[in-house]
TIKOL-295671 format. One record per atom (N, C-alpha, C, O): x, y, z. Coordinates in steps of 0.2 Angstrom, whole numbers, plus 5000, padded with zeros to 4 digits. Example, Ala and Ser with C-alpha at 12.3 -4.5 7.8 and 13.67 -1.06 7.14 Angstrom:
506649725039 506249785039 506649845039 507149835042 506449895035 506849955036 506450005039 506750065040 
# end
This chain:
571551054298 571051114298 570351084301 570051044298 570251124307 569551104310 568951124306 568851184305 568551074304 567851094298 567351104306 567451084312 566851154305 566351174310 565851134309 565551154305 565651064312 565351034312 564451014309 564151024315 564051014307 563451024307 562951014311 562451034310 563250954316 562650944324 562950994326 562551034325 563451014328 563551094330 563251144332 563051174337 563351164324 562951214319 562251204320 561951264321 561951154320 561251154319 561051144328 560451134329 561451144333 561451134338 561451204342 561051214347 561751254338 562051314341 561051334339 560651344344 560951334334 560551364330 559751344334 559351384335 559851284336 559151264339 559251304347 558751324351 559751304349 559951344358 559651394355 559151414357 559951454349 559851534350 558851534347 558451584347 558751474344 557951474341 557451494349 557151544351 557651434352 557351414358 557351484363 556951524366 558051474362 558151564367 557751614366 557351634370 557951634361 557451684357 556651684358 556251734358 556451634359 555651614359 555551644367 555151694367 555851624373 556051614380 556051694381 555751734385 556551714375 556551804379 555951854376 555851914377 555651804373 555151844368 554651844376 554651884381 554451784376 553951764382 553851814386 553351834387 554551824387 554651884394 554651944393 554551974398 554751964387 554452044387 553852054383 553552114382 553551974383 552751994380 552452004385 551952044385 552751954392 552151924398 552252004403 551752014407 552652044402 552852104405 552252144407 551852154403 552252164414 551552194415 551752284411 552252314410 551252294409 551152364407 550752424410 550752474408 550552404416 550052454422 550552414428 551052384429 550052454431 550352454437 549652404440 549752374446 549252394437 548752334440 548752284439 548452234442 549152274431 549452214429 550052194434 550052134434 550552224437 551052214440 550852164448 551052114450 550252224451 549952194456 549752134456 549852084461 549252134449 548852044450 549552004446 549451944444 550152024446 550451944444 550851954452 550851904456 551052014454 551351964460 551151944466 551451934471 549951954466 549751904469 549651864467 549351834470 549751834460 549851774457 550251734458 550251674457 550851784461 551551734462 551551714470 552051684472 550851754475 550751734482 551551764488 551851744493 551751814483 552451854485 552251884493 552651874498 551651924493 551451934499 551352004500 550952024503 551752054494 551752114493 551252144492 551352204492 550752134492 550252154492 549752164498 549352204499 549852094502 549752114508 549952164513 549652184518 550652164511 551152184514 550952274515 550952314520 550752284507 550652354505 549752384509 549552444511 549652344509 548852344511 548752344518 548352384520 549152314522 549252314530 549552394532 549352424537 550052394528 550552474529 549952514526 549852554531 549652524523 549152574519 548352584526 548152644527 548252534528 547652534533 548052564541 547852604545 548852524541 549152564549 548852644548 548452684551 549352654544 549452724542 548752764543 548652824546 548052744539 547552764538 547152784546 546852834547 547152734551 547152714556 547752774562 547452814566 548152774560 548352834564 548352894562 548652934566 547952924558 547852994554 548253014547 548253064544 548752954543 548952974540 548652924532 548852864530 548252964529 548052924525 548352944518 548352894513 548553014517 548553044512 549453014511 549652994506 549853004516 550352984517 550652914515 551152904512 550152874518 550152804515 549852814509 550352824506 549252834503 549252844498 549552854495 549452814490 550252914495 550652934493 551552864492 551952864488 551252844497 551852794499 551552734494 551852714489 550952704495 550652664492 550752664485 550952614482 550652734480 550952744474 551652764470 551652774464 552252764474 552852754477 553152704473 553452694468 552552664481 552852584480 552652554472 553052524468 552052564470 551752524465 552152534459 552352494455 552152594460 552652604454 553552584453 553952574448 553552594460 554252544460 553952474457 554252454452 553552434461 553452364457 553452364453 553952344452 552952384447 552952404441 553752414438 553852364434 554152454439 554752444437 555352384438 555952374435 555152354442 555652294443 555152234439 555452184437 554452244439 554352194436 554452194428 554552134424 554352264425 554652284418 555352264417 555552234411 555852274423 556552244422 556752184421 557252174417 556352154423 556452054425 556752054416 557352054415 556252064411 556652024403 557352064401 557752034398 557352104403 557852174402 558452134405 558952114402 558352124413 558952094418 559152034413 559752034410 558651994412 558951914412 559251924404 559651884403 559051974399 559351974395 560252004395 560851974393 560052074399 560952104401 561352034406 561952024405 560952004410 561651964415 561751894408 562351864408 561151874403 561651834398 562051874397 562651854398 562051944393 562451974388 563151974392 563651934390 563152024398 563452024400 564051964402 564751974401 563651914404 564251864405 564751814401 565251784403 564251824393 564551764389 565051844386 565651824384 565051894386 565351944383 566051944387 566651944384 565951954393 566951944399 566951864398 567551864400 566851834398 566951754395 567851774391 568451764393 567451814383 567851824381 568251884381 568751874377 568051944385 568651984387 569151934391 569751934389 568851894396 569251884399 569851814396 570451804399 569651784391 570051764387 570451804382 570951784378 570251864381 570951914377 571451944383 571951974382 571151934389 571651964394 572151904394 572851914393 571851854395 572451794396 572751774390 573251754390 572351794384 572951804378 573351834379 573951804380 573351904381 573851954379 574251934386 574751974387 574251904390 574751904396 575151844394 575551824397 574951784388 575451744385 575951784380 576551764379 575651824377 575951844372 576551884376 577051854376 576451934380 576851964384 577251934387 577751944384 577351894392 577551844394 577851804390 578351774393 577851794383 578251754378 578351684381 578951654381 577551654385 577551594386 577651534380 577451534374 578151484385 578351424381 577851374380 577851334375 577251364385 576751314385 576151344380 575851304376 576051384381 575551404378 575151404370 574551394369 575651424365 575451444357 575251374353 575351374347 575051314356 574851274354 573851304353 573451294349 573851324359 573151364362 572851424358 572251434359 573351444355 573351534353 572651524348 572151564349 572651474344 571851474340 571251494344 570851544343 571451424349 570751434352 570551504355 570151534353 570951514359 571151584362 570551654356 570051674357 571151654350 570751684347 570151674342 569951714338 570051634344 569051604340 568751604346 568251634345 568851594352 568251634356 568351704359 567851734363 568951744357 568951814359 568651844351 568551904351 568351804346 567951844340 567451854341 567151884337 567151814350 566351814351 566451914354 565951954355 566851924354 566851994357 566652044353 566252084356 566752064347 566452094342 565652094342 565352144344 565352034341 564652044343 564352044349 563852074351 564752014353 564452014360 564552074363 564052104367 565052114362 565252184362 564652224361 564152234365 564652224354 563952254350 563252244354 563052304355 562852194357 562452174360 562552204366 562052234368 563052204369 562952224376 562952324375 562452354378 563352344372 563252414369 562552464369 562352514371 562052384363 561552404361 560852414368 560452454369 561152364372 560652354379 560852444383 560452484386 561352434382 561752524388 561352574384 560852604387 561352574378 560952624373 560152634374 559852684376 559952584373 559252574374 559052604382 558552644383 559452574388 559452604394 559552684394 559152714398 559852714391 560052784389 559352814386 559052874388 559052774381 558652814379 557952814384 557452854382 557952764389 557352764394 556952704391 556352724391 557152644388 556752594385 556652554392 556152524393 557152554397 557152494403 557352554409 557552614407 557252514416 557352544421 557852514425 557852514431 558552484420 559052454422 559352504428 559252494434 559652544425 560052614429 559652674431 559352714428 559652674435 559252714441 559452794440 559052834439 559952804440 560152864439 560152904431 560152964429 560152844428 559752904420 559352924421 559252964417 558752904427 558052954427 558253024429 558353044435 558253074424 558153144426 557753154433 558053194437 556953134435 556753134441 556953114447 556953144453 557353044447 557853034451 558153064454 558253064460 558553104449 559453134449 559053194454 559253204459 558653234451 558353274456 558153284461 558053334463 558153224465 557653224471 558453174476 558453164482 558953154474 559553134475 560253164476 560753154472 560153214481 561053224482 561653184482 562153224483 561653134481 562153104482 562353094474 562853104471 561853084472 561853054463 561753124458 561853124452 561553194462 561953254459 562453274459 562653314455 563253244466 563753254467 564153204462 564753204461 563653144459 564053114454 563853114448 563953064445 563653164444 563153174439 563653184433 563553164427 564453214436 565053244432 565053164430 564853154424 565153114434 565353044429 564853024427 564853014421 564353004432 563752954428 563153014425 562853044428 563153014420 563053054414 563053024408 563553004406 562353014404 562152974400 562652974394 562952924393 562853034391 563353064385 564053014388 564052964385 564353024391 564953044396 565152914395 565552874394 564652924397 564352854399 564452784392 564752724391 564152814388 564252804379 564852784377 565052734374 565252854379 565852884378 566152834380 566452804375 566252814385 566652774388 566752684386 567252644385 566052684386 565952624383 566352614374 566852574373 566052654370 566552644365 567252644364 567552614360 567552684369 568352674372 568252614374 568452574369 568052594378 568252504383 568052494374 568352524369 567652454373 567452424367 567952424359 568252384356 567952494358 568352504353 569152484355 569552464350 569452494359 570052474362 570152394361 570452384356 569752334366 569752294366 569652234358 569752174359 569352274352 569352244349 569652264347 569952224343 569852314345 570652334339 571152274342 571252224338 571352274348 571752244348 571752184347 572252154345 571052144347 570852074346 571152054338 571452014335 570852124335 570852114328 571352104324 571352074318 571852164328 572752164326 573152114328 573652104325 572952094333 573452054337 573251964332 573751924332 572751964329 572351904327 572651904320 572751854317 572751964315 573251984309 573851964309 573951934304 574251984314 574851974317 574951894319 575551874319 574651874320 574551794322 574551754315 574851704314 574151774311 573951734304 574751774301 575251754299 574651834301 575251834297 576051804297 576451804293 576051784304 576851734309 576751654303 577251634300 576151634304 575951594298 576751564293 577151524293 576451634288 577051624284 577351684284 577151724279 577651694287 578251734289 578851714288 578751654288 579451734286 580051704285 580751724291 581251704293 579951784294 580751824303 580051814306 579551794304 580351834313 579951854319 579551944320 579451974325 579551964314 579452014315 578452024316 578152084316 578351994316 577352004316 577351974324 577151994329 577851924324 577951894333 578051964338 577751994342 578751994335 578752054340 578252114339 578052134345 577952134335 577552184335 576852144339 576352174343 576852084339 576252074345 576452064351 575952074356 577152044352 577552054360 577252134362 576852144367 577352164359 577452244360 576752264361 576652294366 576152264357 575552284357 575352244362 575052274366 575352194365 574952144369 575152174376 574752184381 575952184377 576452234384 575952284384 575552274389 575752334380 575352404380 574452394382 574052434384 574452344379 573652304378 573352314385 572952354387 573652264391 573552244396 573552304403 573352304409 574052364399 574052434405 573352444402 572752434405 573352454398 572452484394 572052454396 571552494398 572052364397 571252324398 571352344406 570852314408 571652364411 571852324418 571352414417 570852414420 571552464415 571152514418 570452534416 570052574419 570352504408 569652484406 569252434408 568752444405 569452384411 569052334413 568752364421 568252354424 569252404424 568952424433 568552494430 568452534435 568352514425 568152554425 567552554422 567152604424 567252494419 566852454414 566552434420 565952454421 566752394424 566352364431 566052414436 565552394439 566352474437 565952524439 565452554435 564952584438 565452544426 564952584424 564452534423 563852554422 564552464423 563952434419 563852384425 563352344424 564052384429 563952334434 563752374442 563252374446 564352414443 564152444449 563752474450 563352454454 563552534446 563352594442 562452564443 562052604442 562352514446 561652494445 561452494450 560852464451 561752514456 561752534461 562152594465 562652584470 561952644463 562552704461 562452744470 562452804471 562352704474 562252724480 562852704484 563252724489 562952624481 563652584483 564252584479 564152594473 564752574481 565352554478 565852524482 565752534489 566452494480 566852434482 567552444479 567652434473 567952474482 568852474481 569052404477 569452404472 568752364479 568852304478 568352264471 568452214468 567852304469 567552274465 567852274457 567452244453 568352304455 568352284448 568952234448 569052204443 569552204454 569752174452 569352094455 569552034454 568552114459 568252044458 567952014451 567951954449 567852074448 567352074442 568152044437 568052014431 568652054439 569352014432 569351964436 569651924433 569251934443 569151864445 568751804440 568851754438 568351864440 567651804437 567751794433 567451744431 568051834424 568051824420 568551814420 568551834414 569151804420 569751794420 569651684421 569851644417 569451684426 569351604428 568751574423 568851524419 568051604423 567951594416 568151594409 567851544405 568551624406 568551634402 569251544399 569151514394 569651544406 569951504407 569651424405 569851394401 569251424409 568851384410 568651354402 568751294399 568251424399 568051394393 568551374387 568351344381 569151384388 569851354383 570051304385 570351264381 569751284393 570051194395 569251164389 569251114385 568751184391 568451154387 568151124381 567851074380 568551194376 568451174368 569051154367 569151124362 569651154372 570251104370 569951044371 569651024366 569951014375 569850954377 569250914371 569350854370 568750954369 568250954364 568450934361 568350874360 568950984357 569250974350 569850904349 569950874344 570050894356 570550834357 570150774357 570450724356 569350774358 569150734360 568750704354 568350644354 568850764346 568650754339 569150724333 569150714327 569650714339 570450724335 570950744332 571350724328 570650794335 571050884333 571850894337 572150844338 572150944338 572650954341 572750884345 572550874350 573150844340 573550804342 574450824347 574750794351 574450884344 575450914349 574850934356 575150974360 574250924358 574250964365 574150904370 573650864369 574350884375 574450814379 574050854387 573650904388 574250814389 574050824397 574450864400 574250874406 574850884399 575050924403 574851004401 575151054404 574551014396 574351074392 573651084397 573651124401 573251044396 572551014401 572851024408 572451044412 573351014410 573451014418 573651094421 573651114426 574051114415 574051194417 573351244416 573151284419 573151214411 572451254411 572051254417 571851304419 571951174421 571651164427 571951184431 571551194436 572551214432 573051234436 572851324438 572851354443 572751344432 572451414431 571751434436 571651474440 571351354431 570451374435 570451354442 570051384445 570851314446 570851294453 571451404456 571251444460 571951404453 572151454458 571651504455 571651554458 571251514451 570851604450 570251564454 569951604456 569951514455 569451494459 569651514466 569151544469 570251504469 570551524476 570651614476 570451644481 570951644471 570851704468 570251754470 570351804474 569651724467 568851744466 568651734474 568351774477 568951674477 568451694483 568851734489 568551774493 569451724488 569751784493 569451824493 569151844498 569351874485 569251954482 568351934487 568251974492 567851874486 567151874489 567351894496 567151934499 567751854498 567751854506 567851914509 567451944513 568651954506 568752004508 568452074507 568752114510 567852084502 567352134501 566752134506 566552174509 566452044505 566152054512 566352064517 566152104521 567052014520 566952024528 567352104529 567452124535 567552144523 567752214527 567052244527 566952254533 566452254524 566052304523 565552284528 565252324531 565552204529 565152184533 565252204540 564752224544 565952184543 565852204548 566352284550 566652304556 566352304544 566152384546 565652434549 565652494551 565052364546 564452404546 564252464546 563852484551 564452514540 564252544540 563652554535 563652524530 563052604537 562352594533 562652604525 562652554522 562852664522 562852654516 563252584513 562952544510 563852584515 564052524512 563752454513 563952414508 563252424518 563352354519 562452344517 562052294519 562252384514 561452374511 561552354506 561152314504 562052354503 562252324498 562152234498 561952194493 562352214505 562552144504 561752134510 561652074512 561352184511 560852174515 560252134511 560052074513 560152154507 560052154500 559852074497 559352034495 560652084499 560651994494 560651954500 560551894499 560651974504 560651904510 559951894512 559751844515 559551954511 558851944514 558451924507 557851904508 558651934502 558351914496 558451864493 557951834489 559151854493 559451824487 559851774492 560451784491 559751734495 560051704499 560551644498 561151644499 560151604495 560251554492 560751544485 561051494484 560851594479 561051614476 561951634477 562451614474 561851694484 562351734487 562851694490 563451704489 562551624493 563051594499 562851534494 563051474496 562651534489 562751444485 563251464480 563551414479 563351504477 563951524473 564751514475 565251504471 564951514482 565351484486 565751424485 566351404484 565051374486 564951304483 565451294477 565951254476 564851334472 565051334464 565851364460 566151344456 565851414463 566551454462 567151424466 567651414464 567051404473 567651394476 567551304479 567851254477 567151304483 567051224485 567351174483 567751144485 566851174477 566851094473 567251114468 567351064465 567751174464 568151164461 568751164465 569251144463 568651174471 569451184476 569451094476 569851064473 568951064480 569150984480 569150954474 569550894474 568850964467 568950924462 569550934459 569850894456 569750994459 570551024456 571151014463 571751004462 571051014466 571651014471 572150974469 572750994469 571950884468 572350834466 572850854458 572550874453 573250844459 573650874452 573650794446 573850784440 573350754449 573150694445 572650714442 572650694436 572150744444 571550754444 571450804438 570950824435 571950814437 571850904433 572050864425 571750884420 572550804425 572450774419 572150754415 572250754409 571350724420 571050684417 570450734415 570250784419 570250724408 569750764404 569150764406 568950824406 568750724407 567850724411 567950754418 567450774421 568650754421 568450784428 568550854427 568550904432 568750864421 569150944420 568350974417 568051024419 568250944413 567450984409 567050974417 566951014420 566950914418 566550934426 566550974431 566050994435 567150994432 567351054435 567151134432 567251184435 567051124426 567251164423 566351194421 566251254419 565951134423 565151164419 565051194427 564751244427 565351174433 565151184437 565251264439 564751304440 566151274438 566351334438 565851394435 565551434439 565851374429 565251414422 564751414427 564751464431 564351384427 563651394432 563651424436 563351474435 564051424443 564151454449 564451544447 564351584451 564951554439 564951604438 564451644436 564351704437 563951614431 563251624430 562851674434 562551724432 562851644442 562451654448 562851704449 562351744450 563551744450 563951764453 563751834448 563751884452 563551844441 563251874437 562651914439 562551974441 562151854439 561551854441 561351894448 560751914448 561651914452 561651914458 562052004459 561852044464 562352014456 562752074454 562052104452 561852164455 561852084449 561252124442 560552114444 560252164444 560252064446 559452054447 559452104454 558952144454 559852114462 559552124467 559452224465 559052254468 559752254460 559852324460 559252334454 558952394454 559152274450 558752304444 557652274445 557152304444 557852204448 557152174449 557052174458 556552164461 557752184462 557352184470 557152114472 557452064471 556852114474 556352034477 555952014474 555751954476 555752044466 555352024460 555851944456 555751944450 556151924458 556551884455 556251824456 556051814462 556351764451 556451684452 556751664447 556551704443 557251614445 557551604438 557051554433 556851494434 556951584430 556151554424 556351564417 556851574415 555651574415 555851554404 556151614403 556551594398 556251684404 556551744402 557251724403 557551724398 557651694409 558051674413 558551624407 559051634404 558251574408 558351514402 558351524397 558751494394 557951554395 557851574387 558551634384 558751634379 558751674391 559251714387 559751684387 560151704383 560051614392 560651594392 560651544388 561151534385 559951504386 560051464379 560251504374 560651484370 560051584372 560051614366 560851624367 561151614362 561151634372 561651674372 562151634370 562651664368 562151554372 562651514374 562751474366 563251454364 562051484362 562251444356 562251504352 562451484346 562251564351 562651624348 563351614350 563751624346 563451604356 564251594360 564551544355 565051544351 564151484356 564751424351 564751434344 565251414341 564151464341 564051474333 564551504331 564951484327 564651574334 565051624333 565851594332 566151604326 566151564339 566651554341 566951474338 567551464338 566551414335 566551354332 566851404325 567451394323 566551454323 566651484316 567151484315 567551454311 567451534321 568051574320 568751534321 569351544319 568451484327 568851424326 569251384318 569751374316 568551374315 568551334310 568951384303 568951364297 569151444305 569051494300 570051514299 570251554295 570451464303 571051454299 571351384305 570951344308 571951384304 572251304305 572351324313 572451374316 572251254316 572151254323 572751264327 572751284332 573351244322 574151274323 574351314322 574551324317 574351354328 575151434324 575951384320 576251334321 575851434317 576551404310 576951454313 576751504315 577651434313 578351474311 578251524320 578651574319 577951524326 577951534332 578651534333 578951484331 579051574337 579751554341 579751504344 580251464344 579051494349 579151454355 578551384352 578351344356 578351374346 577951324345 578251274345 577851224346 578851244346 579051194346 579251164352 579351104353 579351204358 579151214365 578551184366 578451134369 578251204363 577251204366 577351144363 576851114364 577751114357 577451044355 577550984360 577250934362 578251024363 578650954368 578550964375 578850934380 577851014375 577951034383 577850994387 577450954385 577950984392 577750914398 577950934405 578550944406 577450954409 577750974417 577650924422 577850944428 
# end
């Protein structure tokens, strides 16, 4: 039985203090005028302002003064809104990411369960102590969509009633993107995926001491139905909360990039506290060859993720067509280094450090691979969410930092718990004895 350690605990607790302090920072430092906004981003030497100032004198200069005026307060007040956004973003791209962490770890649950894998149910604990981060992270990300609904942030563009008015394209979509409508949905995704986390995780404690296979099959069965459900709330979820924040664009292709990333994340984080835990002296039945299918996972959904990146940009891109390819115009003239360094991080350096199947054995090259992985999915987060909500106002600083410390030791606190909160082994499993001897 895994005890939750107290440098942990007291480790988790100092990341979400620190965090907490970090995201305070950034909605106190938040401009509140529109002259506050100006004088921080000539303090940040962005240029914007000159930029506004030159445009404002052309115009005045060719007779249209009242026009640049009018443009002039436009613009400012867009500044003002992306610079109000910056605490709001850095807090939604934490939430959002450590929260498909673990969606995407109850996907890859329910497709072992389904599958009635032999390698596997040595894992099932971990699996389900980091799929318990989903109830509150769930919650959190809920409460951010809410607070957007009520007009506290200017994440979603299309909640503004002024907006929606003066935009035919976003009155022709008003039937779906609609605040009510929108809530709605969320509680279906949400409510769906955690019942099942919650039944399926009953059903597992209860196989425990069971005397049949009868909690095993009713999890076969629910977990088979689980996965039609999550495969069309998850591309549905990625348009509302992700795409939805640029409701001018959209991608055929985007919700199964968005089951890329959290899929190979989520993966990623079970090589991790395996290995952890092995490295505490815990799950003594998991060997290397359990470590080597896990890495076998994170190298093919890394190859995965970048096909899905390449072939969203290179069709849209050399489509060129205006609405679609502002999208990527965007990030390439703004976000440059982020766009095309994530490449690196997602696909690069885990294709060369996973490619060797020796490689995949050894424990320090699998966690190394694996912060890199996490990081570079981070930025792939980051980059979805900051170009739609903060524009060209961005740089990664104490709001930035501070939400992924807060989020990441609520992530272990939570998931260390739920670890520690039954035995690290499934008992009386059909195939546990399989998974004790597995060796590939």
């Amino acid at each position: 039985m895994y005890t939750f350690s107290n440098r942990l605990k007291i480790g988790s607790v100092i990341l979400m203090a620190i965090g907490l302090l970090g995201m305070g920072y950034g909605f106190f430092t938040m401009p509140a005028t529109v002259e506050e906004a100006k004088a921080m981003v000539a303090s940040h030497d962005t240029g914007h302002g000159e930029a506004a100032a030159a445009e404002a004198g052309h115009a005045e200069g060719t007779g249209h003064a009242a026009v640049a005026e009018s443009h002039d307060a436009s613009h400012d007040e867009h500044l003002l809104h992306q610079l109000q956004n910056r605490p709001w973003a850095a807090l939604y791209v934490a939430a959002i990411f450590f929260m498909v962490i673990a969606l995407g770890v109850l996907a890859f649950y329910a497709i072992q369960r389904a599958a009635q894998a032999g390698w596997s149910p040595l894992l099932f604990r971990i699996m389900e102590g980091i799929t318990a981060y989903l109830v509150p992270g769930g919650v959190i990300v809920f409460v951010i969509l809410v607070l957007s609904v009520l007009h506290m942030n200017h994440l979603f563009v299309w909640m503004d009633p002024e907006v929606v008015e003066h935009d035919k394209l976003l009155q022709g979509k008003a039937g779906y993107l609609n605040p009510t409508f929108f809530l709605i949905r969320a509680v279906i995704f949400m409510g769906g995926w955690i019942l099942y986390r919650e039944y399926s995780r009953k059903l597992s404690l209860a196989q425990d001491t069971a005397d049949d296979n009868t909690s095993f099959k009713k999890n076969f069965r629910i977990s088979a139905g689980f996965l039609v459900f999550y495969l069309v709330t998850e591309s549905m979820m990625s348009w509302d909360w992700l795409m939805s924040l640029e409701p001018h664009w959209f991608s055929t292709l985007f919700g199964w990039y968005v089951f890329a990333s959290m899929i190979v994340s989520g993966i990623t984080v079970i090589a991790m506290i395996t290995i952890y835990l092995k490295s505490r002296g815990f799950l003594p039945n998991v060997n290397d060859s359990h470590v080597h299918d896990l890495a076998k996972y994170m190298f093919g959904f890394c190859i995965f993720w970048a096909y899905l990146w390449f072939s969203q940009f290179m069709l849209i891109w050399y489509a060129n067509i205006p609405e679609e390819v502002t999208y990527f115009i965007a990030r390439i003239a703004d976000y440059k280094l982020p766009f095309f360094g994530m490449l690196a991080t997602n696909f690069v350096l885990p294709f060369l450090l996973l490619m060797n199947s020796d490689y995949k054995r050894v424990n320090w090259f699998v966690v190394m691979a694996g912060i890199i992985i996490l990081g570079g999915q981070y930025i792939n987060f980051f980059q979805m969410i900051m170009p739609s909500t903060v524009g060209d106002q961005w740089y990664i600083g104490i709001p930035e930092i501070g939400a992924v410390m807060f989020f990441a030791g609520f992530f272990i606190f939570w998931v260390f718990r739920a670890i520690a909160s039954a035995p690290l082994e499934a008992q009386h499993d059909p195939f546990i004895e399989e998974s004790r001897h597995y060796h590939y």
